[in-house]
TORPA-82170 format. One record per atom (N, C-alpha, C, O): residue in one letter; x negated, y negated, z. Coordinates in steps of 0.05 Angstrom, whole numbers, plus 5000, padded with zeros to 4 digits. Layout:
AXYZ
...
This chain:
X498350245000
X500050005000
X498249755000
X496149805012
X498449534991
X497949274987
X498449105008
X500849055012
X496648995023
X496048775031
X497948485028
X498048455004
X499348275038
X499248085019
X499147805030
X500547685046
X497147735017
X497047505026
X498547205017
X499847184996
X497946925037
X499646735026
X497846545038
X497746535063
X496246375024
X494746095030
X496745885023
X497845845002
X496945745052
X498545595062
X497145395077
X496045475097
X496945065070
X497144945075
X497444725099
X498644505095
X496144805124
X498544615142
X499044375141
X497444195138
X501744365146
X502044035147
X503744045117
X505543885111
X502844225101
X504044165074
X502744085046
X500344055051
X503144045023
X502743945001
X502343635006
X504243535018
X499743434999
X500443145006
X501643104981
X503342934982
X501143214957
X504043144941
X507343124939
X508643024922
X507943234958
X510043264962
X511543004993
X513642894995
X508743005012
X510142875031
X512542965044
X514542825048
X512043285052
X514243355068
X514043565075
X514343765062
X513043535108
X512443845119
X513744055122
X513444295123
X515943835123
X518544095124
X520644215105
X522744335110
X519044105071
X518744275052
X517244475048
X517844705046
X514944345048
X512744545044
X513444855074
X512045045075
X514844825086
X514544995107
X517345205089
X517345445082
X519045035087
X521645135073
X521145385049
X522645585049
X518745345031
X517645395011
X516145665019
X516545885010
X514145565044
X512845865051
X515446125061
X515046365062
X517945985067
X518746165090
X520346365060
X521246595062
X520246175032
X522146395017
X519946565002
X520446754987
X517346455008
X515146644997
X515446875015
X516247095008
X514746795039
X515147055060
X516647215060
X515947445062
X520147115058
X521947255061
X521447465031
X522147705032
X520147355006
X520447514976
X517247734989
X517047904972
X516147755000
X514047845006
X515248095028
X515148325019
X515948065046
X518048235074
X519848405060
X520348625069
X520948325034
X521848515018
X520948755012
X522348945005
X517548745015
X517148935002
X514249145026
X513249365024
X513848925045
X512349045064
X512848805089
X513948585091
X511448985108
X512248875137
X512048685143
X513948575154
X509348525138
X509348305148
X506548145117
X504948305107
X506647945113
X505047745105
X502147675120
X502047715145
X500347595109
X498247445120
X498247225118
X496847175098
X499446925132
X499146645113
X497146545132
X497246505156
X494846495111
X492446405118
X492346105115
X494046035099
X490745865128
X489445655125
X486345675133
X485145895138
X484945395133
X482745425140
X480945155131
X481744975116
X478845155141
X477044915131
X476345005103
X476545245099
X475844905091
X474245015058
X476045015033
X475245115012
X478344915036
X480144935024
X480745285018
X480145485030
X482345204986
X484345534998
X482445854991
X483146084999
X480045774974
X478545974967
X475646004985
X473446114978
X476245915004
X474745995029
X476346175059
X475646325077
X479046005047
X481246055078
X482446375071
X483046525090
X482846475036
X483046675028
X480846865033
X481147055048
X478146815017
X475546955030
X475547095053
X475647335057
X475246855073
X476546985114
X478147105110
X477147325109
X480347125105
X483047315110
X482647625100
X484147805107
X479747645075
X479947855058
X477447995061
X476548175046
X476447865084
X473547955093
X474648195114
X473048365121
X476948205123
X477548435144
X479448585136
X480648755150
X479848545110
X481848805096
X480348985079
X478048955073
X481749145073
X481049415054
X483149415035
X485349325042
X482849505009
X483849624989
X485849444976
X485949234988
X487449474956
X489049304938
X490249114952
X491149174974
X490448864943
X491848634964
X492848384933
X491848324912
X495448314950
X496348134926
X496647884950
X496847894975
X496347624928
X495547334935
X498047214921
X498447234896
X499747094939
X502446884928
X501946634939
X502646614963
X501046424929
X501146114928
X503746084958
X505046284963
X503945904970
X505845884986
X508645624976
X510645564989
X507945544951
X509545294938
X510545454910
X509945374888
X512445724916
X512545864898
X515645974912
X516546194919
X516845684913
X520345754930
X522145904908
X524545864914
X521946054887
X522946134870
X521246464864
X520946584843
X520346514888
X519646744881
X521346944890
X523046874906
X521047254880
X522047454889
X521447724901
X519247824896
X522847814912
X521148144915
X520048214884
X517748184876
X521748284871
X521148424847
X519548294835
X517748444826
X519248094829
X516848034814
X514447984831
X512647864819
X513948044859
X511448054866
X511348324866
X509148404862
X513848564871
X512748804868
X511848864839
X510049034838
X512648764817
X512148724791
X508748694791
X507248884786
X507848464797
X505648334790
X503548584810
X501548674798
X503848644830
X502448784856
X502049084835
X499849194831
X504049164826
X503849404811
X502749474782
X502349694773
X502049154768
X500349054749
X496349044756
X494349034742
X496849044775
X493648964779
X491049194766
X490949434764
X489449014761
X489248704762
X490448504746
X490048514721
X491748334756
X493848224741
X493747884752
X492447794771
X495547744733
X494847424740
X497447244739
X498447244717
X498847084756
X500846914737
X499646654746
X499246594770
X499346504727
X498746244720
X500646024721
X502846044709
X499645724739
X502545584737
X501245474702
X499245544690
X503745274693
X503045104668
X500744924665
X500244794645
X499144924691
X497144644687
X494844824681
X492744724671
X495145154690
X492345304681
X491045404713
X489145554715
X492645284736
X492045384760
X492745714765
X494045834748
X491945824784
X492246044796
X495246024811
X495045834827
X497646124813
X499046164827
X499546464845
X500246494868
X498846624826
X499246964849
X496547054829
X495646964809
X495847294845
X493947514844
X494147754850
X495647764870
X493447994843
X493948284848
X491448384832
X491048434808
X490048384855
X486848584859
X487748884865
X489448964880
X485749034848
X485649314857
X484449394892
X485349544908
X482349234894
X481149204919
X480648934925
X480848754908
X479848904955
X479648614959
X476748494963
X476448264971
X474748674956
X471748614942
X472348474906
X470448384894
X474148464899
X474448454873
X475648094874
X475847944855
X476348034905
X475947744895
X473347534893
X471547604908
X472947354881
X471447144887
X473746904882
X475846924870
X472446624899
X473846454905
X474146204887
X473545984896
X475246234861
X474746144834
X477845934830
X478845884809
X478645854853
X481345654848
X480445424841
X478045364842
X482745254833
X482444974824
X483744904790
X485245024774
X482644684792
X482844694757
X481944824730
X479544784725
X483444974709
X482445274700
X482345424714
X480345564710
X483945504738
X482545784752
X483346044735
X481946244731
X485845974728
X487446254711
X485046304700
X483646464712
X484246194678
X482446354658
X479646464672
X478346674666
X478846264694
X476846394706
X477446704718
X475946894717
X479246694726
X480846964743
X481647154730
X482147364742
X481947134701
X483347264680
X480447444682
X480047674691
X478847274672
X476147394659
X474647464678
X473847684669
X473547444703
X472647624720
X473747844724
X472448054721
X476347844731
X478848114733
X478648224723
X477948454730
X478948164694
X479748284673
X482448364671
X483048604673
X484448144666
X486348224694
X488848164670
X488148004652
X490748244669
X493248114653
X494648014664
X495548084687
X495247784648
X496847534646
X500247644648
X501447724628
X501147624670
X503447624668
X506247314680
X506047154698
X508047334664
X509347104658
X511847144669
X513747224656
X511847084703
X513947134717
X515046944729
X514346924753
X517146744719
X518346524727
X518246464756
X517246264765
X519146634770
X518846564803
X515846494808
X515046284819
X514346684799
X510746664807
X509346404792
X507146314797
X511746304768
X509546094750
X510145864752
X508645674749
X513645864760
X514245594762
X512745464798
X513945514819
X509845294798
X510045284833
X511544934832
X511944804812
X512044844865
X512244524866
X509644454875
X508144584890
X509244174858
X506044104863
X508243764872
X507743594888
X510143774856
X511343474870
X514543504864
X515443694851
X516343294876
X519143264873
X519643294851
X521543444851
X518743224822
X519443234801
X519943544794
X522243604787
X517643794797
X517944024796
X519944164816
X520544404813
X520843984838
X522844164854
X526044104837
X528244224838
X525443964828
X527943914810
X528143944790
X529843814778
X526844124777
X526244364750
X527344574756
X528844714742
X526544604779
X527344914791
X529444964811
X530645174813
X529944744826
X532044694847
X534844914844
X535645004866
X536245004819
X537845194821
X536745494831
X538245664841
X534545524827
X533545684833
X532845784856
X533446014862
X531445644870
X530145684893
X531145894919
X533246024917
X529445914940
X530446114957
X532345984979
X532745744982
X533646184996
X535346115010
X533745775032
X534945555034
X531345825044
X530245655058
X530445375048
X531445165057
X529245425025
X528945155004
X531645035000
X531844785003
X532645104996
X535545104996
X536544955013
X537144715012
X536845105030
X537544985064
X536744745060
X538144555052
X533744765067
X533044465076
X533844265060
X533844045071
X534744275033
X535944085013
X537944055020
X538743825018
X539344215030
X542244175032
X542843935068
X544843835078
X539643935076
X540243915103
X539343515087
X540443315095
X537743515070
X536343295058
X538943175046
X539142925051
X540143225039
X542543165013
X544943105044
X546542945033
X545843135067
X547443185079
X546442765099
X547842575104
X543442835105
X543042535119
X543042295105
X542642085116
């Protein structure tokens, strides 16, 4: 069984300016993750997120999948999808890394940022898969309102709690 992890942020996205989005966001990652095993790893850390992932993967063993935590439109099935693909990749639109699914967790290096997909593609060797929940992430308000029908129950909520004051 797979590992899974979730680099998360505290405090949140400063694009977004809202902790208690970005919190909203992890909790429907988690809940699409609990779907499919017990519990999540959501990591932070000094070094930004390919250092805070590193630590988290320095004390595991064997296949482990990586879900962005600003990925409120994700699902079980398509992380069991992507986890059962590995090595496998989904990419948001700007060319970033959004999820990961390593055969083992020696098989990461800490290659996020701008271009990471292709960096990640090509170390992996990994296929590109194109899974709306995993690709669409929010980086700002504008993208939560691309996706906003979509989203998970949390995300949800808290809009509804935003839309209500």
């Amino acid at each position: 069984m797979a590992a899974f992890v979730i680099p998360y942020r505290i405090g949140g996205k400063s694009r977004l300016g809202d902790p208690k989005l970005a919190l909203a966001m992890l909790s429907d990652v988690t809940d699409a993750v609990n779907e499919l095993a017990a519990e999540a790893l959501v990591v932070d850390g000094p070094g930004g997120q390919g250092a805070a992932v590193a630590d988290a993967l320095a004390g595991l063993r064997g296949p482990v999948t990586i879900v962005n935590s600003d990925l409120p439109c994700a699902t079980g099935a398509e992380i069991e999808e992507l986890t059962a693909a590995a090595p496998a990749i989904v990419a948001a639109a700007d060319g970033t890394t959004n999820a990961l699914a390593l055969r083992d967790v020696s098989d990461f290096e800490p290659l996020y940022g701008p271009g990471s997909a292709a960096r990640f593609q090509e170390h992996l060797a990994a296929v590109e898969l194109d899974l709306p929940g995993l690709r669409d992430d929010v980086d700002t308000w504008d993208d939560l309102e691309r996706v906003r029908d979509r989203v998970g129950k949390n995300t949800r909520g808290y809009l509804e709690t935003l839309a209500r004051a």
